[in-house]
N, C-alpha and C positions, 0 to 999 in steps of 0.2 A: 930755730930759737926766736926767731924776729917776728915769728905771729904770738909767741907766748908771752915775749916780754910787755906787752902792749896790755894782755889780759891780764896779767900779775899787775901789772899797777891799775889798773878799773878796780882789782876786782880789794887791792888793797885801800885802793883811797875809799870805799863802801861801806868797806869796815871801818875805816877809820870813822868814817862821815855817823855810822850809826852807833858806836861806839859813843862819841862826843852826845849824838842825839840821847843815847840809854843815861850818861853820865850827867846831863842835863835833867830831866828827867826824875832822877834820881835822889839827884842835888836842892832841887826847887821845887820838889812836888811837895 
């Protein structure tokens, strides 16, 4: 579990990050 958990947050903070980018984007275009 202690190699996954490292991936789950990469792969969550990613999303997060493109999400805000899409919502940005979205928002201002």
């Amino acid at each position: 579990m202690a190699l996954i958990e490292p991936y789950f947050d990469t792969t969550l903070t990613l999303s997060t990050v493109q999400l805000l980018k899409a919502f940005e984007t979205w928002t201002f275009d």
